[in-house]
C-alpha atoms as a printed R data frame, in Angstrom:
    type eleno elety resid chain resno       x       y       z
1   ATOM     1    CA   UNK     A     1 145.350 -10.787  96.302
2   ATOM     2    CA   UNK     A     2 145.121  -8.782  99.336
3   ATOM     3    CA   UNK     A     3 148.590  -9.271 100.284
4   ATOM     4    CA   UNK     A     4 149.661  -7.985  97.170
5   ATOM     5    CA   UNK     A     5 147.455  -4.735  97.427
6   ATOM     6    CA   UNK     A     6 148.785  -4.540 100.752
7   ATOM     7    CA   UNK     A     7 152.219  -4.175  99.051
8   ATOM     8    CA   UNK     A     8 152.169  -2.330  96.566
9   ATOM     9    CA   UNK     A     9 150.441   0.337  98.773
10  ATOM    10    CA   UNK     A    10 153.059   0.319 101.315
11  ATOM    11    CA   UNK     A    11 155.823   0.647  98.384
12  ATOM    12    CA   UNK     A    12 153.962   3.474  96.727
13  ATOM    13    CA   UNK     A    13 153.553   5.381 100.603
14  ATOM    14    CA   UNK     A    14 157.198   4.821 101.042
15  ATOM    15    CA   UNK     A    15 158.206   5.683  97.781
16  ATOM    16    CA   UNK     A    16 155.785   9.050  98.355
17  ATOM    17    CA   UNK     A    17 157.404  10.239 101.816
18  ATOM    18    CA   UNK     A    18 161.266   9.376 100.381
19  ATOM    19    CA   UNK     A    19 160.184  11.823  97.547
20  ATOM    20    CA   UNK     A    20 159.019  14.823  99.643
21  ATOM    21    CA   UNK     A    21 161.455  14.486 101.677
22  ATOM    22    CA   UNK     A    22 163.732  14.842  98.475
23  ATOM    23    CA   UNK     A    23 161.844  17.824  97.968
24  ATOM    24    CA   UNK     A    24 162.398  19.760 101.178
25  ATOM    25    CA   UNK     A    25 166.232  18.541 100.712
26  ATOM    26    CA   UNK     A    26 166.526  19.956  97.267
27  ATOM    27    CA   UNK     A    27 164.492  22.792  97.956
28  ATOM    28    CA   UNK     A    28 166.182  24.483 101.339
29  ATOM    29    CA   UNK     A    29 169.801  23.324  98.801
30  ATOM    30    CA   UNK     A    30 168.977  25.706  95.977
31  ATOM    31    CA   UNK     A    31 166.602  28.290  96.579
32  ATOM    32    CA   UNK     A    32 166.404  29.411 100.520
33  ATOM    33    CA   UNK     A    33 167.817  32.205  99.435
34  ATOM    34    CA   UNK     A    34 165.302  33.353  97.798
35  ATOM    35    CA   UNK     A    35 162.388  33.322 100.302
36  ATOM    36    CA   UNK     A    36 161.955  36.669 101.775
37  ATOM    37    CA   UNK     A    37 160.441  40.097 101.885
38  ATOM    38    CA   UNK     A    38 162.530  42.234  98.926
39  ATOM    39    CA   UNK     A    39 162.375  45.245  97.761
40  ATOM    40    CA   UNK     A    40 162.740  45.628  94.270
41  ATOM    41    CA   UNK     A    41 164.951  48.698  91.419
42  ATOM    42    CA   UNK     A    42 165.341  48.092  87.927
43  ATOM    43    CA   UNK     A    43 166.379  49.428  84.430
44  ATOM    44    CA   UNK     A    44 164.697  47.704  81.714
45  ATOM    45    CA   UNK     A    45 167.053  47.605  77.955
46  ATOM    46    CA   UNK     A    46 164.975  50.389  77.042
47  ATOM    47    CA   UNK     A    47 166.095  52.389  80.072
48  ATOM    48    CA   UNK     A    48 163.033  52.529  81.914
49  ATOM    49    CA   UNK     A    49 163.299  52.510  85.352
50  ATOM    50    CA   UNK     A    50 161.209  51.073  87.772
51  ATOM    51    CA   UNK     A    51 160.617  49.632  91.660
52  ATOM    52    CA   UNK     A    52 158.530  47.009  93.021
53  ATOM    53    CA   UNK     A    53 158.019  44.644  95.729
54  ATOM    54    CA   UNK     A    54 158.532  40.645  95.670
55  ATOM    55    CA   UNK     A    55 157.316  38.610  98.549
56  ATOM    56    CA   UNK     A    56 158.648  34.946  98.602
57  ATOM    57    CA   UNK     A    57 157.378  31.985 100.711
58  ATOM    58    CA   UNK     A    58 156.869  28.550 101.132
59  ATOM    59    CA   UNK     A    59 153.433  27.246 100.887
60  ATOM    60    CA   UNK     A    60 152.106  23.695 100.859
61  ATOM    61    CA   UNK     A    61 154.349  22.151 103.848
62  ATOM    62    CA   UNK     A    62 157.498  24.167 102.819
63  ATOM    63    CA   UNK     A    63 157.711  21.734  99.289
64  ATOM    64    CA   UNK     A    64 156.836  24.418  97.112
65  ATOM    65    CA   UNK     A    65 158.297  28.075  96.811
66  ATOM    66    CA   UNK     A    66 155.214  31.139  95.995
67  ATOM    67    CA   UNK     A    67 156.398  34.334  94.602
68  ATOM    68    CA   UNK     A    68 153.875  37.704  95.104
69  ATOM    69    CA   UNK     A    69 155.072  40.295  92.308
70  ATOM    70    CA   UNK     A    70 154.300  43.513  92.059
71  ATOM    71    CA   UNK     A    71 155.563  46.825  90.210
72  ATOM    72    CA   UNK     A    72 155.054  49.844  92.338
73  ATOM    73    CA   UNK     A    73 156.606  52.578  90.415
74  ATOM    74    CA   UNK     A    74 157.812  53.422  87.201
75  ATOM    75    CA   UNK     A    75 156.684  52.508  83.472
76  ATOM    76    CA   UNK     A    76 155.264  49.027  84.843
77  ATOM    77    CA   UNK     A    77 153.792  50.598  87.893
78  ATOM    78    CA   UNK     A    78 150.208  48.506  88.690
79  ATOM    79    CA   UNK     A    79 152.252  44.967  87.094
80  ATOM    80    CA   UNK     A    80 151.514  41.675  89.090
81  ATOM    81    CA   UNK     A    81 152.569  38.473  89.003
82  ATOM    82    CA   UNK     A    82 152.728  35.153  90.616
83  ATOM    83    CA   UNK     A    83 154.466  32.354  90.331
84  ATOM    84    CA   UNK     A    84 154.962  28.535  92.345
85  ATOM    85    CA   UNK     A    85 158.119  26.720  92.030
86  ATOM    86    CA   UNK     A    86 159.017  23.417  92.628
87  ATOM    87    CA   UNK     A    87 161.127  20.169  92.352
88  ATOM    88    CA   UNK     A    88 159.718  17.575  90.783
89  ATOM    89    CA   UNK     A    89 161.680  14.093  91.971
90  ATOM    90    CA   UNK     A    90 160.385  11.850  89.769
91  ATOM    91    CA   UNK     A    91 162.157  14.335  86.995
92  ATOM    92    CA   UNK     A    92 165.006  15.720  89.078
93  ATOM    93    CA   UNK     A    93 164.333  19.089  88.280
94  ATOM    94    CA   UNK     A    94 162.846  22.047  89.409
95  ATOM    95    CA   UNK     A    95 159.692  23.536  87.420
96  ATOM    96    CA   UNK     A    96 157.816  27.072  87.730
97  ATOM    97    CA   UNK     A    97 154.306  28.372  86.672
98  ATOM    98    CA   UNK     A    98 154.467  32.118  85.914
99  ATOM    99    CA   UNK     A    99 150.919  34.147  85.722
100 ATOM   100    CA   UNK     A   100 150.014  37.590  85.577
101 ATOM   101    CA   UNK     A   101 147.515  40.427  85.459
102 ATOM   102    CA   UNK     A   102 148.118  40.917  81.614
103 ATOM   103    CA   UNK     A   103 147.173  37.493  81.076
104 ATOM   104    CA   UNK     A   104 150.583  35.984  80.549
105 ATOM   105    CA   UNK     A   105 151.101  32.470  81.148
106 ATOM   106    CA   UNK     A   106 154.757  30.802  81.449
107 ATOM   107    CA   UNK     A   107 156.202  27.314  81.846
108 ATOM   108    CA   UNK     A   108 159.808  27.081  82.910
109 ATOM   109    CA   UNK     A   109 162.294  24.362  83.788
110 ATOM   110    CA   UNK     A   110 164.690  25.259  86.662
111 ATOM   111    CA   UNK     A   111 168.547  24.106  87.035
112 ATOM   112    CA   UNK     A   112 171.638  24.774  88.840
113 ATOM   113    CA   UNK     A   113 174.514  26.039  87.153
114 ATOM   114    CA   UNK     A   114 177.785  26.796  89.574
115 ATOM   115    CA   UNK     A   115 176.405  29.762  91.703
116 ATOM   116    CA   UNK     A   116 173.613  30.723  89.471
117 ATOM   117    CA   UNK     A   117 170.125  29.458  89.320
118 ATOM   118    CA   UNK     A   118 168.093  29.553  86.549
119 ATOM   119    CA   UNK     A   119 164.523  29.396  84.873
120 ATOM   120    CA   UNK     A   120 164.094  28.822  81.260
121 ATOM   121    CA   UNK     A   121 161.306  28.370  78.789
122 ATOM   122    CA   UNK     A   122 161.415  25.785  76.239
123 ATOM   123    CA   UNK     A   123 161.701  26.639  72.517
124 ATOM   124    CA   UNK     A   124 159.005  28.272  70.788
125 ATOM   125    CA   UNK     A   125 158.205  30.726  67.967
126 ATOM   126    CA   UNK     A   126 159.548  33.768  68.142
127 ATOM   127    CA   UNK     A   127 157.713  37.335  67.135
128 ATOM   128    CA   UNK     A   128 159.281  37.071  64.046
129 ATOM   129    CA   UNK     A   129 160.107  33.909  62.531
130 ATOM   130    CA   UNK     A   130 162.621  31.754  63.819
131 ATOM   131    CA   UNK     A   131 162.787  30.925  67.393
132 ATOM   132    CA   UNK     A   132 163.158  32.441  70.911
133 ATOM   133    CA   UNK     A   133 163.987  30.785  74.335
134 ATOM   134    CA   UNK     A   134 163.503  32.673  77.722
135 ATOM   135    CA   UNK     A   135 165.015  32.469  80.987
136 ATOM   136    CA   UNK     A   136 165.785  34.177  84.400
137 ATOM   137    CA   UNK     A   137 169.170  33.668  85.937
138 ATOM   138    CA   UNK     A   138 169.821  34.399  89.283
139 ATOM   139    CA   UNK     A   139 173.375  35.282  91.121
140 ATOM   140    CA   UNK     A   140 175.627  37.165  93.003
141 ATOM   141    CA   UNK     A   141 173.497  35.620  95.591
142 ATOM   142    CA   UNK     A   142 173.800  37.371  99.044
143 ATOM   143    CA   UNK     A   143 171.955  36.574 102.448
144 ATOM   144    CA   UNK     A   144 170.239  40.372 101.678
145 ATOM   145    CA   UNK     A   145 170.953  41.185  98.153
146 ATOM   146    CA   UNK     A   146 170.698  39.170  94.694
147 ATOM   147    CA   UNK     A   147 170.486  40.119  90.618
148 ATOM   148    CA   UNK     A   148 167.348  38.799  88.743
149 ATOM   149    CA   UNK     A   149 168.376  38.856  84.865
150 ATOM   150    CA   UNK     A   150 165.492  38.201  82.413
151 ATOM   151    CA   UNK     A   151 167.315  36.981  78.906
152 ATOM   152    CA   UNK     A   152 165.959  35.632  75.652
153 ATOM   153    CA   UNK     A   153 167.982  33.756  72.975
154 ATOM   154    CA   UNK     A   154 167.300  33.382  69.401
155 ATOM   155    CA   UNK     A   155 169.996  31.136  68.425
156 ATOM   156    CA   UNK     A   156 169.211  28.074  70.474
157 ATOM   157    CA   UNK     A   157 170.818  28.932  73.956
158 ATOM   158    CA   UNK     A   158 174.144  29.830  72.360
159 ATOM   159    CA   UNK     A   159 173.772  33.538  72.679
160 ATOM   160    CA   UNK     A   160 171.651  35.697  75.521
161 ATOM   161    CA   UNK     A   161 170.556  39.565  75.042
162 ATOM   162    CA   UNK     A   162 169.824  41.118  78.334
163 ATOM   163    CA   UNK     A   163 165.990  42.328  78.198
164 ATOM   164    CA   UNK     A   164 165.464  42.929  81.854
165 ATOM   165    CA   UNK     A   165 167.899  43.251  85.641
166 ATOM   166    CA   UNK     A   166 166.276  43.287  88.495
167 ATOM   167    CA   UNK     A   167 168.552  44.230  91.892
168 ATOM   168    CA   UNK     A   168 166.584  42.739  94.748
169 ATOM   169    CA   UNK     A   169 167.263  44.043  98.773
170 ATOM   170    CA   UNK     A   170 165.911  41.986 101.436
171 ATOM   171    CA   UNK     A   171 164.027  43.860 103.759
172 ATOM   172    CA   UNK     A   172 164.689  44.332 107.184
């Protein structure tokens, strides 16, 4: 009986390290660009402009990613938000927890598609009637520069309205 304990703890401490190191691995792969000091400009779809701050790090032995939001001018001025990322092996896919000071609470699932990255909510009911599914996609990915789009769908993924760009600037 001991034996046997004695294995199955050794297989579930390898199994453990092989995953975080799949973590760091995936991790550095998709979103290194994104960890950073940034200075934030946006138009909204309503044509509201705005500028902000974003401070991006790795937290928890560099597995999982921690975003700092927060809207310094403009209609959102005094907006914060923050958010931890990270890549779940056991499900081979990146996740995200969204919060912020109005309360909000979001769930997305991450993926990789070509050059772009992207964060999406699941299906759920829209404002009115029917359904709407979030996401944020992010490209044109530079060392110092990168656009944030924040998208909805109310036709199950197969169309996208724009509801929100964000042009982020690394600082220097």
């Amino acid at each position: 009986m001991k034996i046997l304990l004695t294995l199955i703890i050794m297989i579930l401490a390898i199994t453990g390290n092989s995953f975080a190191q799949t973590s760091v691995q995936e991790l550095e792969a998709y979103f290194d660009f994104w960890v950073g000091e940034w200075e934030l400009s946006w138009t909204d779809n309503q044509g509201k402009e705005g500028a902000g701050t974003n401070t991006i790090e790795r937290i928890l032995d560099g597995v999982v990613i921690q975003e700092n939001f927060m809207a310094t001018e403009g209609a959102l001025e005094g907006y914060k938000g923050r958010s931890v990322s990270v890549y779940n092996p056991q499900r081979q896919s990146w996740h995200q927890a969204w919060v912020d000071n109005q309360g909000g609470y979001i769930d997305l699932k991450g993926s990789v598609d070509g050059n772009q990255r992207i964060f999406q909510t699941a299906e759920r009911p829209g404002p009115q009637g029917g359904t709407i599914i979030n996401r944020m996609v992010f490209y044109d990915i530079n060392k110092d520069s990168f656009t944030w789009d924040w998208e909805s769908s109310q036709d199950g993924g197969e169309s996208w309205s724009l509801n929100w760009r964000i042009f982020y600037q690394r600082v220097k």
